[in-house]
C-alpha positions in Angstrom: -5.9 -38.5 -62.9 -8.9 -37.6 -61.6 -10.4 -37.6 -58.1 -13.7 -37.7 -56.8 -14.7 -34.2 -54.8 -16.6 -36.0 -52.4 -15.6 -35.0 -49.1 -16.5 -38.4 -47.8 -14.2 -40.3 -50.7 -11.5 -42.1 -48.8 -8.3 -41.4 -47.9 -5.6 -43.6 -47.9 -2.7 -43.6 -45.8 0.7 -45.0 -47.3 2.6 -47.0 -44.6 6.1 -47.4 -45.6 8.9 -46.8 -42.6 6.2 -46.2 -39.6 4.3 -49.4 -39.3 3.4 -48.1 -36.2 -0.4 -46.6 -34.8 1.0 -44.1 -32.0 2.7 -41.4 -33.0 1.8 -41.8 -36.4 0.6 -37.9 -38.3 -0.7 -39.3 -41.0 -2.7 -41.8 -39.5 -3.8 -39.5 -37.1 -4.5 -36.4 -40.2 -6.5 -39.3 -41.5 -8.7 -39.8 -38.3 -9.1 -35.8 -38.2 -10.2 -35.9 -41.5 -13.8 -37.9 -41.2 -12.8 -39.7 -44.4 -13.1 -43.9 -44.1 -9.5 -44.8 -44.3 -7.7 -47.4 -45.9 -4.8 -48.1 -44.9 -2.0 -49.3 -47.7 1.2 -51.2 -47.3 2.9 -51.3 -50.8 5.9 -54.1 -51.3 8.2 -52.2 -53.9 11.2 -54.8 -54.7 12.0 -53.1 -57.9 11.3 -49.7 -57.2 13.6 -49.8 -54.0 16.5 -51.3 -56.0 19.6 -51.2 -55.3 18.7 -51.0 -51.4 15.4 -53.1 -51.3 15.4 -54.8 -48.2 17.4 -57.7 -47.4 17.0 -60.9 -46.0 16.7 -60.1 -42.3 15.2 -56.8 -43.1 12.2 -58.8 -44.6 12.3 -61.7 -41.8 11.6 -58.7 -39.5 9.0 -56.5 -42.1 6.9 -59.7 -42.4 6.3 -60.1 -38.6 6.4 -56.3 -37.9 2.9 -55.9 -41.0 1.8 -58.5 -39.3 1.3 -56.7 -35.8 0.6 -54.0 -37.7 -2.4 -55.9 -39.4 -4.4 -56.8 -36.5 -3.9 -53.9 -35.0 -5.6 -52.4 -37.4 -8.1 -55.4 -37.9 -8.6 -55.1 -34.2 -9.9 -50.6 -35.4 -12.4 -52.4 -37.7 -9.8 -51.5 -40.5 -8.1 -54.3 -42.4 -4.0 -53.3 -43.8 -4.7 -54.0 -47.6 -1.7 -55.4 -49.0 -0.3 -54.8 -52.5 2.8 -55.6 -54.5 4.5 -53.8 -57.3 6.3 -50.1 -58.3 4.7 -48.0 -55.7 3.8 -44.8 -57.8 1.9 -47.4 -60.1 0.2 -49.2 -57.3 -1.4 -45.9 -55.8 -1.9 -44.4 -58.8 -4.1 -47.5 -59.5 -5.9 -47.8 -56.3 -6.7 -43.9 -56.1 -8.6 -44.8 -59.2 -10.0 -48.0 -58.3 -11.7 -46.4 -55.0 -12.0 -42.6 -56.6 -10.2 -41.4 -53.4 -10.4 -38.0 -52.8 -7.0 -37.6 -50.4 -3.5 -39.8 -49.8 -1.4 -39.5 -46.3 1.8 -40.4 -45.6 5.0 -39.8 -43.3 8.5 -38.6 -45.5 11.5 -41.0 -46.2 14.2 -39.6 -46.6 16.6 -42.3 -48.6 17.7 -40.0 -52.5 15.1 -42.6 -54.5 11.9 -42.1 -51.7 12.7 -38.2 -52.1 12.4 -38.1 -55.9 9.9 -40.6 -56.1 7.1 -38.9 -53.5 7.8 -35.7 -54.8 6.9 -37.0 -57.9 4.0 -38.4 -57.2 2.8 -35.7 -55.0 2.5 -33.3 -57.9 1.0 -35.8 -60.2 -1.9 -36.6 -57.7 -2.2 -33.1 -56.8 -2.9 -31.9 -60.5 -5.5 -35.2 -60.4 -7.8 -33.3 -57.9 -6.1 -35.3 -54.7 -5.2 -33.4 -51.1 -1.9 -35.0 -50.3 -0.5 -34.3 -47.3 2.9 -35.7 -45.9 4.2 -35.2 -42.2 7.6 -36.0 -40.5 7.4 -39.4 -38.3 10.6 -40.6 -38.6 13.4 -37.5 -37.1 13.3 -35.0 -34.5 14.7 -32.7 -36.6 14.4 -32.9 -40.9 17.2 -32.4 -42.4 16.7 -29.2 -44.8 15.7 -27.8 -41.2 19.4 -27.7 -39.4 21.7 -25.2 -40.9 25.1 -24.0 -39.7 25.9 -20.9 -39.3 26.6 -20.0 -42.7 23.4 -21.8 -44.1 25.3 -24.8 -44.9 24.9 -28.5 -44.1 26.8 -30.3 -41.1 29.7 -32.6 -41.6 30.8 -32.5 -38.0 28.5 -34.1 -35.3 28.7 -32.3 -32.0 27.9 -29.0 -33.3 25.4 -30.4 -35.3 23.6 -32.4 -32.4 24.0 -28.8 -30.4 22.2 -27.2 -33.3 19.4 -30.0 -33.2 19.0 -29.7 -29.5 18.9 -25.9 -29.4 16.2 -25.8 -32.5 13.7 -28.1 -30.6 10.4 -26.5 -29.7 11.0 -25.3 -26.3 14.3 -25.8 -26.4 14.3 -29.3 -25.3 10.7 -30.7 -26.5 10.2 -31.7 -29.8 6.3 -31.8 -28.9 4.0 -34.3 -27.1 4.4 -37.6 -29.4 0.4 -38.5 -30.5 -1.8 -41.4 -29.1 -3.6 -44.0 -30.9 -6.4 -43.8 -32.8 -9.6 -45.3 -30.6 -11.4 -46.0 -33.8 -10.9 -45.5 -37.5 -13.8 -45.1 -40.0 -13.5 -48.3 -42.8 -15.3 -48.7 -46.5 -18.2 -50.9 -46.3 -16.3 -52.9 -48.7 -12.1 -52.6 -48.3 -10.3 -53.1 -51.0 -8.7 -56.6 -52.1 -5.0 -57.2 -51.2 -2.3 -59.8 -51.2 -2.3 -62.3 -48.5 1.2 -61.3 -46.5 2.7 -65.3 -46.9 2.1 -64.4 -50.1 5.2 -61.7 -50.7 7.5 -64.9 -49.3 9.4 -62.5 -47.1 10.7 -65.0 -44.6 13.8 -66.7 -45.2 14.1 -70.3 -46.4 16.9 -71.3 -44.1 14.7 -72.2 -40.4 17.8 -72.2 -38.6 18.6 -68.9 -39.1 14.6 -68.0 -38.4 15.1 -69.9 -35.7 17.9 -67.5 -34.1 15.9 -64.0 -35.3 13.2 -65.4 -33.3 14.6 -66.0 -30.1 16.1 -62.4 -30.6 13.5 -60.1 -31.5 9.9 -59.6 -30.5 8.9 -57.2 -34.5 5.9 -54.9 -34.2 4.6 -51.9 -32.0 4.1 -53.6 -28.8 8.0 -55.5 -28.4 9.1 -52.0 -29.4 7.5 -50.2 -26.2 8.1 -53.2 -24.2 11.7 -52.9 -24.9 11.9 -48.8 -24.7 10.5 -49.8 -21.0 12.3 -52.3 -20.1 15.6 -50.3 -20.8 14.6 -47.8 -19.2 13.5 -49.4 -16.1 16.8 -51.3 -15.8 19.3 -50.9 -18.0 19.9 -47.1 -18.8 21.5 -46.9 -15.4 24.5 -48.3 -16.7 24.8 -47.3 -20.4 27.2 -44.9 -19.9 29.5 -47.1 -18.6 28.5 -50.0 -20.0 27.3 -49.4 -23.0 30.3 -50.5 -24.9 30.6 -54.4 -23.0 29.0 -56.7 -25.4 28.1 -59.7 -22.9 26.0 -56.9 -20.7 22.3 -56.1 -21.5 22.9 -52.6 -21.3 21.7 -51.0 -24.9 18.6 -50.4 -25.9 18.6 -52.6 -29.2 15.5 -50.3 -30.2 17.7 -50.0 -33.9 14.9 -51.8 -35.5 12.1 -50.9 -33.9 13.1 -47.6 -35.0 14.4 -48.5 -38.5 10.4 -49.9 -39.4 8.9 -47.1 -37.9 7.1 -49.5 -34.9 8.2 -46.5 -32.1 9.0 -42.8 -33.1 12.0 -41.3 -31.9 9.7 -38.5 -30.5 8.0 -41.5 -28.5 12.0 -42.4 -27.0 12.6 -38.8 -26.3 9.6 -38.1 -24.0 10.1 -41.0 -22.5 13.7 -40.9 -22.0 13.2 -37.1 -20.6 10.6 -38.5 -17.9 13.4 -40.6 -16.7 15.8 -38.1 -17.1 13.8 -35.8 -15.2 13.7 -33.3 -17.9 16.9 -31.7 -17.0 19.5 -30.7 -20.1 22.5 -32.4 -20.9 25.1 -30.9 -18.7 22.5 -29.8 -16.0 21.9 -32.3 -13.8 20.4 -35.2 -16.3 21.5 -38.6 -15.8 24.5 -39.4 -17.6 23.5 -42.8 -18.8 19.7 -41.1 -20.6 22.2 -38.4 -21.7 24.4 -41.2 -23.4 21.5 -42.4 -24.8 19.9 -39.4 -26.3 23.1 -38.6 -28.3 22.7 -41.9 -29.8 19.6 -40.8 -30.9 21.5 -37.9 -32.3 24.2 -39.7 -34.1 20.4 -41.1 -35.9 20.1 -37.6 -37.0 23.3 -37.1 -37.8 23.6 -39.9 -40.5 20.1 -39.0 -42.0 21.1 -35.6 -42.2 24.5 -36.5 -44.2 22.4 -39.1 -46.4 19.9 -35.6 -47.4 22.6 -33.8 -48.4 25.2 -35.9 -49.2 23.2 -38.5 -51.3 26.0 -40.3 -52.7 26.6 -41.2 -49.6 26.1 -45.0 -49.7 28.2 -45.8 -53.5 30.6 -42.7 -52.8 33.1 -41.8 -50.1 32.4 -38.1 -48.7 36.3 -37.2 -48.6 37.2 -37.1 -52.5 40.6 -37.7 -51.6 39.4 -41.6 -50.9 38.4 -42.0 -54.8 42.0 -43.0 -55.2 42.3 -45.6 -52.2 43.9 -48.4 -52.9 41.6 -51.0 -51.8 42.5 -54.9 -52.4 39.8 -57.6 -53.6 40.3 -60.5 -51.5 37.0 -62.9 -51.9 38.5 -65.7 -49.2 39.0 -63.3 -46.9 36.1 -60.9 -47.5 34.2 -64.9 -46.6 36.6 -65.6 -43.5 35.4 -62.2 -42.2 31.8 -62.8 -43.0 31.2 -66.2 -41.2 33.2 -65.5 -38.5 36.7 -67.0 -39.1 39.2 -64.3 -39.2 41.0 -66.5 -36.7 40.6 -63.1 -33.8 38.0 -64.2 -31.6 36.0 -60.8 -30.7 35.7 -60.3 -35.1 34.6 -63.4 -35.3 32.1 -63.3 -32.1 30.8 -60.5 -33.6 30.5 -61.5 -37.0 28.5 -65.2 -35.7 26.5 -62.7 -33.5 25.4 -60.9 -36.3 23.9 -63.9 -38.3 22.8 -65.9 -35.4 20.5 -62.7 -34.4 20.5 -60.2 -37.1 22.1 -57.7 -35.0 25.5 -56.5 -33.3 26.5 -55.4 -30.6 27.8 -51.0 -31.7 31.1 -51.5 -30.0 32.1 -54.8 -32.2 30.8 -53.1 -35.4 33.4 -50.7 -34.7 36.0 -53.5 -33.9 34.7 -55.7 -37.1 34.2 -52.6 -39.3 37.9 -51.6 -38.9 39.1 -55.1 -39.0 37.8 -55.2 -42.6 38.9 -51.8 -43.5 42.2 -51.8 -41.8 43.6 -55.4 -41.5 42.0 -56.4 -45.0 42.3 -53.4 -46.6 38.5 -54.0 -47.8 36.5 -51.4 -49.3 34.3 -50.1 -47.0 31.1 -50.7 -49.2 31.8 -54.4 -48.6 31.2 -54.3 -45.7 27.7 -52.4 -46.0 26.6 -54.4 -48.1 27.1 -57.3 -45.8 25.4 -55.7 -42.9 22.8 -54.1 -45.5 21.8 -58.0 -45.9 22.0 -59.4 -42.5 21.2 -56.7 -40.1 17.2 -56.7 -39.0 18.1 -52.8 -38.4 19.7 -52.2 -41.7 19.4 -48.5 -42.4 21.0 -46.5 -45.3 22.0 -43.7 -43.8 22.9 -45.4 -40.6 24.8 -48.3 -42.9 26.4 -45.1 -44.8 27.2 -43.2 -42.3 28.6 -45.7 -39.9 31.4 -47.2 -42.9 32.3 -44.4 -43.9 33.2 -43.2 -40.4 35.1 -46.4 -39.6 36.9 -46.5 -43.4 38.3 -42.6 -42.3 36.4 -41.0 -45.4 33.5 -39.4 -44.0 32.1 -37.0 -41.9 33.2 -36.6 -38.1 35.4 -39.7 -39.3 37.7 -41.7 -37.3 41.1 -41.1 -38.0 43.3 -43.3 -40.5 45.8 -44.0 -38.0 43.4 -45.2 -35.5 43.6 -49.2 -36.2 41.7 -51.5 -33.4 43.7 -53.6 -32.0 41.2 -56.9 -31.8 43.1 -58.1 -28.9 43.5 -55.4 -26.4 40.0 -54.5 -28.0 38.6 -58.1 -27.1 40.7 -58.0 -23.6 39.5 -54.8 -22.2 35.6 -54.7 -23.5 35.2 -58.8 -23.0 38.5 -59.3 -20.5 35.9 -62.4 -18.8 35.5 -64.1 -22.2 31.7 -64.2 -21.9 30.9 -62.6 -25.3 33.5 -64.8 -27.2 32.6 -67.9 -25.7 29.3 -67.5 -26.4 29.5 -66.6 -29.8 32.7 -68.4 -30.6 31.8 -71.8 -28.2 34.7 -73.7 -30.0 37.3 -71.8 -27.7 35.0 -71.8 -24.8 37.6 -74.3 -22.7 40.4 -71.5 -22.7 42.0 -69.7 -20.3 41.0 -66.0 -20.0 45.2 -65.3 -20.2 44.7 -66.3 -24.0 41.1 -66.3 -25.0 41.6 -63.4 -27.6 44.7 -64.3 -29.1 44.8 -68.6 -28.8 47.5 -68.6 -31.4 50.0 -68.1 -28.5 48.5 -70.3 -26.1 50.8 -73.6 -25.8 50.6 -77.2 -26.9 49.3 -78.2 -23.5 46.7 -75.2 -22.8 45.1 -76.1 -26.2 44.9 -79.6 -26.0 43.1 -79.1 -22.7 40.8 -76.8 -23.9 40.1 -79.2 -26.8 41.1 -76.8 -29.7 42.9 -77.9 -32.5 44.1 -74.7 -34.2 43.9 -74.8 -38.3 41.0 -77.2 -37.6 38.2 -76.2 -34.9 39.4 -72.5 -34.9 41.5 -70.8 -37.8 44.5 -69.1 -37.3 44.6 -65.5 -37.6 44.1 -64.5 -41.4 46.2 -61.4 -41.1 49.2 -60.8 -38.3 47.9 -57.5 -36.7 51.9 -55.9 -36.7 52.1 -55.9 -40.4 48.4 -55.7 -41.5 48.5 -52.0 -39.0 52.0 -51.5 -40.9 50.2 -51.8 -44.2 47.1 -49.8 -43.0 49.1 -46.6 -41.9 51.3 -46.6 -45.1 48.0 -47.0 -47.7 46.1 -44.4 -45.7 48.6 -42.4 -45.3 49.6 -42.1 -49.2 46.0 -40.2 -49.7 45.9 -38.3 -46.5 45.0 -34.3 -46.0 48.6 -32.8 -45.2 45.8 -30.8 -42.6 44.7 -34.1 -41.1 
């Protein structure tokens, strides 16, 4: 491949998971580099397989390129859309332009990795600068050793590690502004039109619901950074594991598609926190929330170095689990009628919105896991389709904590109870009747378990059990029975 020499040849800047202007290195290398940009979104089904976006994932990427779009429309700078396998597609358009540089900010999902390093060097023997730049972690992964030069499998330390290898100990660096103006070809390049790729789903009701939800793109994603921060952080110590309360930040997506860095959360959330170290007079709830941001780091760092990580457990010993194959009751769980109202609250929750609330992925995770004896990956691949902040090292990550087999992983014998779970985090009922209006009528006394509610308290409430609401698929007593003695069959003898 060749490349023009021309200083003044354009450079093109690869948006992939940082569909975002602020904050943005490569964008802003672009700027510093007097080229005219052109700015590239590449749609890359096949090249992405087996983890190419699913179906709320692209509800949400349509919206979020199109904010992105007039954005940039609004710099003089139209997004040029193209379609296909992403080394081809720049390959191509590096010729079609004679581009003399490419820009871009790192994945870090196994098939990103092989394929940009790939193409780095095969552009860079073509006569193309190509620079890449970290937009999407505090900390990259190859970057946070233990002791012994090895990776971490245990968060805390490794979340002290991050902390104490931050640029001034607690500053990852000034997050970058937008671009005031970007320099365009006379001429930009043709591209797909976005309704073209099809990316929003073909059932409206369910549109419908990941509408009223989420506000995709740059500008919901600082709104909602600000308006947590204003109001809700306060409590998120607390209150951060009651579903019916507004106190997360559900910035998961945002973050996921790049639209805020988590650079751009950290400053802000250390202005609020008055700067102050965890431990030394910062807020607890912005403390709670920064660790969140760690457990982030934590997953992407497992997914680097572990990147089996989504097919594989991490603890060997799990190879040999003895998981069942149930397809009715892998279906009860998925729509929501397990027949234990916080699961199913959860689960309804999930595909009403594309989202869930991180306490009831816990309570569903281990319901599936535990209960069902379910693999694991089941489950991820459910939430790897209907989750708008479907992440694979988050999705990996969090599974394979709640399944026991891997790192900093929850231990086997710790089975939720979805009744004292659904009584203590939802003890008013507002969460399950919301989600679950069909046992909206009952009392609080037996809202979570309405299987031993009597003839007369149902019939009041209007619920008909076996016919408006299930009864429970499982009985928790010998499903927790079952769940100790499997797990316990391939356990360390140093667990």
């Amino acid at each position: 491949m060749s490349a023009s020499p021309n200083p003044h040849a354009p450079i093109i800047v690869w948006f992939r998971q940082d569909l975002r202007l602020a904050d943005n290195p490569a964008l802003a290398h672009a700027v510093g580099s007097g080229r005219p940009v052109v700015p590239l979104y590449i749609l890359d089904d096949q090249g992405a397989a087996p983890w190419a976006p699913g179906a709320a994932s692209r509800w949400w990427l349509h919206h979020s390129l199109s904010s992105l779009g007039a954005a940039l429309e609004g710099l003089g700078c139209p997004l040029v859309l193209r379609r296909g396998r992403s080394d081809v597609v720049l390959r191509d358009l590096v010729r079609e332009l004679g581009a003399g540089a490419v820009a871009w900010n790192r994945c870090y999902e196994p098939q990103a990795i092989a394929r940009d390093s790939a193409l780095k060097a095969d552009l860079k023997a073509g006569g193309v600068a190509v620079d890449s730049f970290n937009a999407a972690l505090l900390a990259e992964p190859w970057t946070v050793k233990t002791g012994g030069g090895g990776s971490y499998k245990v968060f805390t330390p490794f979340w002290r590690a991050v902390k104490e290898g931050l640029t001034d100990g607690l500053n990852p660096g000034e997050p970058l502004p937008s671009p005031t103006a970007l320099t365009a070809l006379p001429t930009p390049p043709d591209g797909d039109r976005l309704a073209e790729w099809a990316l929003l789903p073909t059932k409206p009701d369910w549109a419908s619901g990941l509408r009223a939800a989420w506000t995709p793109g740059e500008g919901g994603a600082a709104r909602r950074l600000a308006g947590f921060l204003d109001s809700a952080v306060g409590q998120y110590a607390e209150g951060r594991d009651y579903p019916a309360q507004p106190w997360t930040s559900r910035l998961s997506p945002h973050l996921h598609h790049g639209e805020i860095s988590p650079r751009q959360i950290w400053a802000a959330a250390m202005a609020k926190g008055d700067g102050a170290p965890e431990g030394e007079g910062m807020d607890k709830g912005v403390a709670g929330f920064l660790r969140e941001l760690g457990w982030r780091e934590f997953c992407h760092h497992l997914l680097y170095h572990f990147p089996f990580l989504p097919e594989r457990p991490l603890n060997p010993k799990f190879e040999a689990f003895a998981w069942h194959e149930d397809a009715k009751r892998l279906e009860a769980w998925q729509r929501g009628r397990t027949g234990y109202p916080i699961v199913d609250a959860g689960m309804r929750e999930l595909w009403a919105t594309g989202w869930m609330h991180n306490r009831v992925r816990m309570i569903v995770g281990s319901f599936l896991v535990k209960h069902l004896l379910l693999p694991w990956t089941a489950g991820q691949a459910w939430f790897w389709d209907t989750l708008v902040d479907a992440d694979l090292a988050n999705n990996a990550g969090g599974w394979q904590w709640i399944a026991g087999c891997g790192a900093d992983a929850a231990p086997y014998f710790r089975v939720f109870n979805p009744v004292l779970q659904g009584e203590k985090f939802d003890a008013a009922g507002a969460y399950v009747r919301r989600w679950v209006p069909e046992l909206a009528g009952l009392p609080d006394s037996v809202l979570h378990q309405p299987w031993t509610a009597d003839a007369m308290t149902l019939r009041a409430a209007g619920v008909r059990l076996g016919h408006d609401y299930p009864h429970p698929v499982v009985d928790h007593k010998t499903a927790r029975q079952r769940a100790l003695d499997t797990f316990a069959a391939i356990k360390d003898d140093n667990t």
